[in-house]
N, C-alpha and C positions, 0 to 999 in steps of 0.2 A: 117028168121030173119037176117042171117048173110047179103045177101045179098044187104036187105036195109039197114042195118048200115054202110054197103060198099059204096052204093051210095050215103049217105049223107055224108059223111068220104070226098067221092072224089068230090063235087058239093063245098067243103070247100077250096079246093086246088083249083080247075078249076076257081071260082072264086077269087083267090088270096088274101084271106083274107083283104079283104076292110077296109081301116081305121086305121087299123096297124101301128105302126111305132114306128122308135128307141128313145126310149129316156132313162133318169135316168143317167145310168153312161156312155156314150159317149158322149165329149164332143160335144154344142150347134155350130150350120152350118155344122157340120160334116152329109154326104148323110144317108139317111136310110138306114137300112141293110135289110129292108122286101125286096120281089119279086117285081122287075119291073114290070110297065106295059106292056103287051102284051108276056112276057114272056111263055116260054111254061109250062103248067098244070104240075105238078110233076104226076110222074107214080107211085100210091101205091103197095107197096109191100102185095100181095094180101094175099101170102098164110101166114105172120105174124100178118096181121088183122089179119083173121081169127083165130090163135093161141090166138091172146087177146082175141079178142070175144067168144070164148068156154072158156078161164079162168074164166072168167066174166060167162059166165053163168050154170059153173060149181060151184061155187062160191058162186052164186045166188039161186041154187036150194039147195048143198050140207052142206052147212056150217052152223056149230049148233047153230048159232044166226044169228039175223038182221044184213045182210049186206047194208049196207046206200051207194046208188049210190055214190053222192059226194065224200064221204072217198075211196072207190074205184079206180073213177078216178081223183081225184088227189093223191094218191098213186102210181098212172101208169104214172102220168106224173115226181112226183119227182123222181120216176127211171128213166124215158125216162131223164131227164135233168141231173140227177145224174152219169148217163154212159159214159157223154161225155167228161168232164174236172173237177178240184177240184174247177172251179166258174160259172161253169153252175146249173142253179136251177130253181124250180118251185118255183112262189111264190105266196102264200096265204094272207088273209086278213091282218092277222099282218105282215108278213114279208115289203107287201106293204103299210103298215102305217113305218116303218122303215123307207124305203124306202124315203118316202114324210115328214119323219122328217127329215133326213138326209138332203135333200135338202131346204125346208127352216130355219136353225140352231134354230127353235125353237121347245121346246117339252112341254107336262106336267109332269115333275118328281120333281127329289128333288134337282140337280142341283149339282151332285158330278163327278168326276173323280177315274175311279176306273183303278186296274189293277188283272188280277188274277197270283193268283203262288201257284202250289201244293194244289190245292180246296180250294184256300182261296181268298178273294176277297178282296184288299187292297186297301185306299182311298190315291189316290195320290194327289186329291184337291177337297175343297169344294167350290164352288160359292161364290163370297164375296155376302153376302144379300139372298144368297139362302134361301129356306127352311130346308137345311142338315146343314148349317149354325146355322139357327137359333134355329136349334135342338139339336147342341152340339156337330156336326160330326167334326171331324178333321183329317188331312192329316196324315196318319199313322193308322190310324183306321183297322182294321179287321172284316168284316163284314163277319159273318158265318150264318148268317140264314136273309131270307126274309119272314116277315109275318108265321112265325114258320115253315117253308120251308128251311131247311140245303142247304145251295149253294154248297158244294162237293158233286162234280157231276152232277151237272147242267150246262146246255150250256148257256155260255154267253149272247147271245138273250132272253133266259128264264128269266135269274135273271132282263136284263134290264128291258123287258117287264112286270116283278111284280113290279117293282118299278114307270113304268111308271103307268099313268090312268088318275080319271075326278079330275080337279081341286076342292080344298077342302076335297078329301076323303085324308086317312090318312094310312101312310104303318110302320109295325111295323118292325125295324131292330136289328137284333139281331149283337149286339157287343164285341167282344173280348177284354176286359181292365184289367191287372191288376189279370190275371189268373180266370176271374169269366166272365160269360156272363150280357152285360147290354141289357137291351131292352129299343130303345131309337123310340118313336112314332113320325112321319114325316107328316107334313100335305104336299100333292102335292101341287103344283102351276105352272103356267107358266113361263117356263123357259130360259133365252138365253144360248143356248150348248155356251158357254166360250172356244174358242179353242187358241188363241194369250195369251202370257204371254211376259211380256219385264220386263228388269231388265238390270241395268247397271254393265257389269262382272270385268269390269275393267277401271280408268281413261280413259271416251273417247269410250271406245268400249260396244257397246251396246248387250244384248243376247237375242234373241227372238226364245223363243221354239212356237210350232205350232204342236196341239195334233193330229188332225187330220184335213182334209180339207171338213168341211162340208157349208154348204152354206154360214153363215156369216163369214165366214174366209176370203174373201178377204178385205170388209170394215172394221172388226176387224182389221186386220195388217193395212191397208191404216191410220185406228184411231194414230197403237198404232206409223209408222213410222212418222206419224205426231207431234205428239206429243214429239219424238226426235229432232224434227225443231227449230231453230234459234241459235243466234252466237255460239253459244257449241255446233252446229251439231255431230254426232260419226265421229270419223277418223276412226272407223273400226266395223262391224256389222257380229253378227254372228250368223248363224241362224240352229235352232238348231230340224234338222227332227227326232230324234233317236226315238223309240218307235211310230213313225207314220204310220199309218196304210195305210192311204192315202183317198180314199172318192171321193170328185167331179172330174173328171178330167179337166169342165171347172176352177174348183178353186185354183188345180195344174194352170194351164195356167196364172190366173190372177195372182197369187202370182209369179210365175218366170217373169212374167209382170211387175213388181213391181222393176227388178232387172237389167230389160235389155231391149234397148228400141224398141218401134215400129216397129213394120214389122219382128223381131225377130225369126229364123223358130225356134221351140219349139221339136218338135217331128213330126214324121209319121205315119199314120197308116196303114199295110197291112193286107190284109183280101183276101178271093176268089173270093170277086163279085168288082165288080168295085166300087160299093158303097159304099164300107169300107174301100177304101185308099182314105186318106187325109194327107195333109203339113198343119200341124196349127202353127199359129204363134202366135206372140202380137198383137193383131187385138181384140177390142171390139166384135164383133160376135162371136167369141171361147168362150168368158167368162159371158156374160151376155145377159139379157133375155131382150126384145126392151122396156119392160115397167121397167125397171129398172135402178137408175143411176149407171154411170160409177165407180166404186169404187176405179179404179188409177190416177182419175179426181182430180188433185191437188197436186199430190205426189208433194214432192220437188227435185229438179233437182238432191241432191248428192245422190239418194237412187241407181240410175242408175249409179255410179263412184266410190264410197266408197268403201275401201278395204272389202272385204268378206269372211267371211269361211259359209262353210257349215256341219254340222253335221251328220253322218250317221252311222247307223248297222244294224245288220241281221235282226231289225224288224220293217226298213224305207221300206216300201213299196208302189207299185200303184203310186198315183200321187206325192207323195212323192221322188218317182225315177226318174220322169218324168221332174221333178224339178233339182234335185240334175244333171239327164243327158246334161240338157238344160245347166246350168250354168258351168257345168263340160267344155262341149265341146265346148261352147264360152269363154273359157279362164276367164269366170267372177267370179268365187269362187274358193280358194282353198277345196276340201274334206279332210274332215278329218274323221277317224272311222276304220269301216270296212265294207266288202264287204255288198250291202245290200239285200234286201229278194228277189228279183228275181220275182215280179207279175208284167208281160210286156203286157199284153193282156186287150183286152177292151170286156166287154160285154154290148150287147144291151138286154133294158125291153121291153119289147113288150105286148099290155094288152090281155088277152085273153076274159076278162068279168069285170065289176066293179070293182071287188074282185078277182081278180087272173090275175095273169099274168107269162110269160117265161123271162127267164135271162140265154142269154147263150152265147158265143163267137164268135166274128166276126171277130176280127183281132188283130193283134201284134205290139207294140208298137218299133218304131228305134228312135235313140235318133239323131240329129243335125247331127252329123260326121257318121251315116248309123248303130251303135252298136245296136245289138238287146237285150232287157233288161229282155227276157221271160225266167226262167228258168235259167240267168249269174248274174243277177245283176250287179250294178255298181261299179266300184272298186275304192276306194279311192284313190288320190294321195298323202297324208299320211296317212297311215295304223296306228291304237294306238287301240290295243285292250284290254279289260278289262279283269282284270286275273281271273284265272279259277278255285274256290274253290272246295276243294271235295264232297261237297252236291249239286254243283249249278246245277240247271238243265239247261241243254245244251241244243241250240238253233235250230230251224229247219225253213229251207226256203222252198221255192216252190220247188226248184229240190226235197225233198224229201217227198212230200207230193201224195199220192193216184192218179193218173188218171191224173197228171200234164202233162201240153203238154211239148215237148222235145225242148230244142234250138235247130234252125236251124241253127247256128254259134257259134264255139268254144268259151269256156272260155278265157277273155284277159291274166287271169292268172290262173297259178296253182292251182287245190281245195284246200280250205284250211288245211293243215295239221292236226291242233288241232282247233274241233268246239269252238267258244266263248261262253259264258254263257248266259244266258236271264238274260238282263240289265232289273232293276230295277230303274224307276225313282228316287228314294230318294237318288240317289247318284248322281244324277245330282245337279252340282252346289259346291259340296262338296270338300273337297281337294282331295277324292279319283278317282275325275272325271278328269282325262288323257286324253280324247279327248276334254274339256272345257279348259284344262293347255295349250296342242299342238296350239290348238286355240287362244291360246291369246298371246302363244310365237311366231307365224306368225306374229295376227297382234300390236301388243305392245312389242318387240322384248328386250326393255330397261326398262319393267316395272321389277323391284325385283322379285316378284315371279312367272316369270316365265324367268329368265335369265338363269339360271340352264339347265332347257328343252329346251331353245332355241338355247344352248351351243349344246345341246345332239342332237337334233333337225339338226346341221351344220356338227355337226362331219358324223354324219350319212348319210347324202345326200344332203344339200346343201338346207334344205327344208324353214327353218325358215328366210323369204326372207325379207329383210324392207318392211314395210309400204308401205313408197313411192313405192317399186316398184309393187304393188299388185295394184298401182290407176287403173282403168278401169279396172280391168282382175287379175284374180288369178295367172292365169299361169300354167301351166306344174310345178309340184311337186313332186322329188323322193319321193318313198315310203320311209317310216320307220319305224321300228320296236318300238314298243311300248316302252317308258321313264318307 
């Protein structure tokens, strides 16, 4: 028995898995990461087959109930992908419905933005017109049970996944108001994931948070910087990743697209095979798909000149940093924040079957000026971080997370002495938001309330620079220590 499942094992490799190829989260024109052609056969490691295959059929004879092949082996492969890094994985039916939500920004849910903290699940925004909307949810909401299913202690993808399903069916949320649980019943519908918010922070200067980059996030911002256009254009734009997770990395590309012009080099990527190092730029083929229109087809000419800040913390990650690196190293945004989560690396999906497929890593992402961003993060050129209350739970990036791969180049600075806390959207916007104050004292240096900080801002290094001179380019920016 071993023998044959050996020769079919190795007739899998010899023929170089036909049909295969990279897609999902590496960005579009970037080479495959599968085996070239003509490549030589991989050489199986014989005598670990066969150590699988007597578990397996140890397994299979021994074990006091039905063992279901399927569950088996893909049990053996979320190990095999689990052993390698903290975003390598196997992925199964739903994960690969995520997947292909992710990338078209539409879903069937209920059309909220949640965040969790300490097994509670908190609504940071409901969909205007949504169905969580029209059910009564609201920003601040506490949502402790799905469909009588307690969300402490359930993984994130679980609680989504009950929320998602078939258009018309109905999900019951169990809400926390007012010291008493309500249960408030949700009919699904089809949904646009909402990832662009704009709002004007300040005479003239515009704020656009951006939740995460899933697929409609590039024409969503293209909408919303449009709609900033004419003779009031912003004299200063600021754009706000904090809490971004990050998602496409063509939609990283098109949104720092959005900021700087044509031909633009973005990022690199290196990997072991030749087919996973790429210089992607601002070039239509990194960002969209050939049946698709251009989504920065039209921008207006100041989106590419306009003073900028950028926004960042420990939990701006992925393409999110990819962004923040590009505009960093081309002088075109000031940073403001702190350092951010440190996810530099790109994985390729690769399908193994209708319903399942591998997710695992192929190379590291360097930012314009060669910085590698796996495991460092990017470090702001004004540092303003958020104070650190005695209960708050304190923040964790990629360097300290399980099986994380190692920078291959030094921190540009010192580790941070004292961790920052996990920012909570709902103080975004608020007076007690210090990295939106630093931001507007850059670029509105003469508005009232932010004169103060922007005092504080000069004494300290020289950071809070006119308007005018941020046109084209942010510039090189001393750090400084938190207002």
């Amino acid at each position: 028995m071993k023998r044959t499942a050996l020769a079919a094992i190795g007739a899998l490799f010899l023929a170089g898995a036909p049909g295969l190829h990279a897609q999902g989260t590496a960005a579009p024109g970037a080479q495959s990461a599968t085996q070239p052609a003509g490549q030589a056969a991989l050489k199986l490691p014989q005598a670990e087959v066969e150590r699988l295959l007597e578990a397996y059929a140890l397994i299979k004879q021994n074990y006091v109930g039905e063992a279901d092949d399927r569950t088996l082996f893909d049990g053996a492969l979320s190990g095999m992908l689990a052993a390698l890094d903290a975003h390598s994985r196997y992925l199964d039916k739903d994960a690969l419905r995520d997947v292909a939500r992710e990338n078209s920004g539409e879903y069937v849910g209920i059309g909220i933005e949640v965040e969790g903290n300490r097994d509670q699940l908190r609504v940071v925004a409901a969909s205007e017109g949504s169905p969580a909307e029209r059910a009564g949810i609201k920003a601040g909401d506490v949502i402790v049970a799905v469909d009588g299913a307690p969300v402490a202690g359930m993984a994130n993808d679980d609680v989504a996944r009950r929320m998602h399903g078939t258009p018309g069916t109905v999900v019951a949320l169990g809400v926390a108001r007012r010291n008493r649980i309500e249960t408030l019943r949700v009919t699904r519908a089809q949904v646009h994931n909402d990832t662009v918010h704009v709002r004007m922070a300040a005479a003239g200067v515009a704020w656009i948070r951006i939740a995460e980059f899933g697929g409609a996030t590039p024409a969503d911002l293209a909408a919303a910087l449009k709609t900033l256009d004419g003779k009031d254009a912003p004299r200063g734009l600021i754009l706000d990743l904090r809490n971004d997770p990050g998602g496409l990395v063509s939609t990283g590309v098109a949104v720092a697209g959005a900021f700087l012009p044509p031909g633009t080099v973005l990022f690199s990527a290196r990997g072991r095979e030749a087919g996973a190092n790429a210089t992607v730029t601002v070039d239509p083929r990194y960002y969209r798909q050939p049946d698709q229109p251009d989504a920065l087809a039209g921008l207006p000419a100041w989106t590419r000149t306009v003073p900028l800040t950028v926004l960042v913390n420990g939990s701006s990650a992925s393409a999110a940093e990819l962004v923040t690196g590009a505009l960093q190293d081309h002088h075109r945004a000031t940073v403001i924040g702190t350092r951010t989560f440190g996810k530099g690396s790109i994985q390729s999906v690769i399908p193994l079957s209708a319903d399942s497929a591998v997710k695992f890593t192929v190379a590291r992402y360097f930012t314009p000026g060669g910085h590698e961003i796996q495991a460092r993060g990017i470090v702001p050129d004004v540092v303003v971080a958020p104070a650190v209350a005695a209960d708050d739970d304190l923040l964790l990036r990629e360097a300290d997370l399980a099986k994380h791969l190692p920078a291959t180049q030094p921190l540009d600075a010192a580790p941070d002495a004292q961790r920052e806390p996990v920012e909570s959207t709902r103080a975004f916007g608020t007076r007690d938001d210090k990295a939106l104050q630093a931001a507007l004292a850059v670029l509105a240096p003469g508005d009232k309330r932010t004169s103060t900080l922007a005092g504080l801002l000069r004494k300290l290094g020289g950071a809070a620079k006119p308007a005018a001179a941020l046109a084209g380019g942010g510039g090189a920016v001393a750090a400084a220590g938190a207002p």
